[in-house]
N, C-alpha and C positions, 0 to 999 in steps of 0.2 A: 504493500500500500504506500502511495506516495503524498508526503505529506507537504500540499500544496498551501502556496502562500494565494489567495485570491486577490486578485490588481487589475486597475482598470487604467488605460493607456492610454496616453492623450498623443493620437499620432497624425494630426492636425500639420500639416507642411512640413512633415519627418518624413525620411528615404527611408524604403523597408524593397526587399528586395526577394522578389520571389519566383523560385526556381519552379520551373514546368508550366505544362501549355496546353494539357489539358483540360478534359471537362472540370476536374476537381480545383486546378486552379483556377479557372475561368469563376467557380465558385467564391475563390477565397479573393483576388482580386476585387469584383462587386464589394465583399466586406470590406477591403480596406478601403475603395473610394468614398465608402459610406462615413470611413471614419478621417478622409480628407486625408490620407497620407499619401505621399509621391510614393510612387510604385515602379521599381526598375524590376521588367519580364525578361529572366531570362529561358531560353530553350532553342532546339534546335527548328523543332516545328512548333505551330501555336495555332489555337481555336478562330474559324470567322468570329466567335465571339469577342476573344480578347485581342484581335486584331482589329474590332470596330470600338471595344473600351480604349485600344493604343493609340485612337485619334485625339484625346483628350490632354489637356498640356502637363496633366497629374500623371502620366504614364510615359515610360520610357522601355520598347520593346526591342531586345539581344537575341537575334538569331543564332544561337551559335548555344555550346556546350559550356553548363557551368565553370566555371573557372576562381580561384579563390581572390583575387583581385576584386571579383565581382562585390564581395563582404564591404570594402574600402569606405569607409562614410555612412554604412547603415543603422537603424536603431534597433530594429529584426530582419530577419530573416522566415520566409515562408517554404519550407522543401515538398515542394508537390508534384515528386517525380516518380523517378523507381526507387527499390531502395536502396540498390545500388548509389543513384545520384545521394539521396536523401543524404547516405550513410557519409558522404565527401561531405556535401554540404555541413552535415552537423559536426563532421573532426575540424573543419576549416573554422565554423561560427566557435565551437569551442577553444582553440586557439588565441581566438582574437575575442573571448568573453562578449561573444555576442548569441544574446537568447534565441533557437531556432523552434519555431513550430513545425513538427513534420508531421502531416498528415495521416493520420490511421496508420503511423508508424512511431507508436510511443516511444521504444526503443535509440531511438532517435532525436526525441525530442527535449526540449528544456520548456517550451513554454507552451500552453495547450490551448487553443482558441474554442471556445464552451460554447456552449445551448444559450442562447440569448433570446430575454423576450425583450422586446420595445416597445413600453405604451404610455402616449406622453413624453413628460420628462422622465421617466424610471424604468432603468435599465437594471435587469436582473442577468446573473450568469450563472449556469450547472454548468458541472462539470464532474466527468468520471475518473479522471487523471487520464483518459487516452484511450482507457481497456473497456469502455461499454457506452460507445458511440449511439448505439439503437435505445439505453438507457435515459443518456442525456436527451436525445429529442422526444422520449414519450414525458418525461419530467416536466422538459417545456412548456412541449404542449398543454400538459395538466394543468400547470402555474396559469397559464395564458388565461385558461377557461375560467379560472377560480378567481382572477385578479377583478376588481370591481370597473362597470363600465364606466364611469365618474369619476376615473383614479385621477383625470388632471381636477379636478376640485379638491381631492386630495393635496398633489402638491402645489395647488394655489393655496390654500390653506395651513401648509406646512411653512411655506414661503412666508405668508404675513405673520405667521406667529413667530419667525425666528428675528423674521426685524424687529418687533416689538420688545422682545426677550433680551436681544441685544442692546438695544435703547434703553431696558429698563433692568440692564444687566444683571438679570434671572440666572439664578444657578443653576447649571449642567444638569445636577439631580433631577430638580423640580420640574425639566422643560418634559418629560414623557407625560408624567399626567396632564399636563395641559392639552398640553397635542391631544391626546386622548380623546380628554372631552371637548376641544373643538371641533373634532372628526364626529363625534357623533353629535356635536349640533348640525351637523348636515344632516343628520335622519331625525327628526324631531317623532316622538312617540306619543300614540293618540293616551288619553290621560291614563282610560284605565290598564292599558299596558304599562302606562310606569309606576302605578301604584305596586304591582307585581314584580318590578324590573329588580333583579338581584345581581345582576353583574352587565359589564359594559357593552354594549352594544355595537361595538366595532373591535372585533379581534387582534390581539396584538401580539409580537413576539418579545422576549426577552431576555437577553442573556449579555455574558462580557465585552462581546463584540458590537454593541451597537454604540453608535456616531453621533454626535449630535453636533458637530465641529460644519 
């Protein structure tokens, strides 16, 4: 079992550099445009698809065979080849302390691109550590369905209360139950339901890791 650090990347006008030209990378490509990072393709062959993303000024397309030069400047590295390649790719990123995602090839990998849901502002990520792919996208999926349709009234509502809390410099402790019951002033309950009402009405989690920074 591998015990993973979860991080989220801000790879916003950062070189990331990702090997192969297939359907899988044609995949991981689309994700990193979404996250606004320069993307230098390399391979020998490459998809009409990632050949009509290579018109975009965010992309930079290398016909030609991995080579470890390729790494020079980057923040990651994506190995979406065989794993023969992969296997180069990831002794070359290790070398030069640069994090490789290798695709459905854990073995290879340093950093693992997860199950992501997007709705709104709030990004969630699973993750199996690499070894149960079919795993992380039923998890997703799951999350997706259960997430409430309202959830940006949610973080509009997280948003104003953190301004307030800071203006009225609220201690760290005390901002959950607030939040709390802000959240479920958004579902106001008819009376004689809250005469009954024995606990909160918008579920919460709780544990070491949660942020409020």
């Amino acid at each position: 079992m591998r015990n993973l650090l979860p991080l989220f990347l801000d790879l916003a006008g950062r070189d990331v550099l990702l090997v192969g030209g297939g359907p899988v990378a044609a995949a991981k490509l689309r994700q990193l445009l979404a996250a606004r990072a320069r993307v230098r393709v390399v391979s020998p062959l490459v998809l009409a698809e990632i050949d009509r993303l290579g018109r975009s000024d965010r992309v930079d397309i290398v016909r030609r065979a991995f080579q470890s030069p390729d790494l020079d400047g980057v923040w990651l590295v994506v190995a979406a080849a065989t794993p023969d390649v992969n296997r180069s790719v990831a002794a070359a990123a290790e070398a030069r302390r640069i994090f490789v995602n290798a695709v459905d090839d854990p073995e290879n990998a340093t950093a693992y691109l997860s199950g992501v849901v997007r709705r709104d502002d709030v990004t969630i990520a699973i993750s199996t550590g690499g070894d149960a792919p079919g795993l992380t996208s039923l998890v997703r999926e799951a999350l997706d369905a259960v997430l409430p349709r309202d959830l940006h009234e949610w973080v509009r509502t997280a948003r104003d209360q953190r301004a307030g809390w800071r203006r009225d410099h609220v201690p760290m402790n005390a901002r959950k139950p607030l939040l709390l019951r802000a959240l479920n002033d958004l579902y106001p309950m008819p009376v004689e339901r809250e005469r009954n009402a024995t606990s909160s009405r918008v579920p919460w989690l709780s544990g070491p890791e949660d942020s409020w920074l």
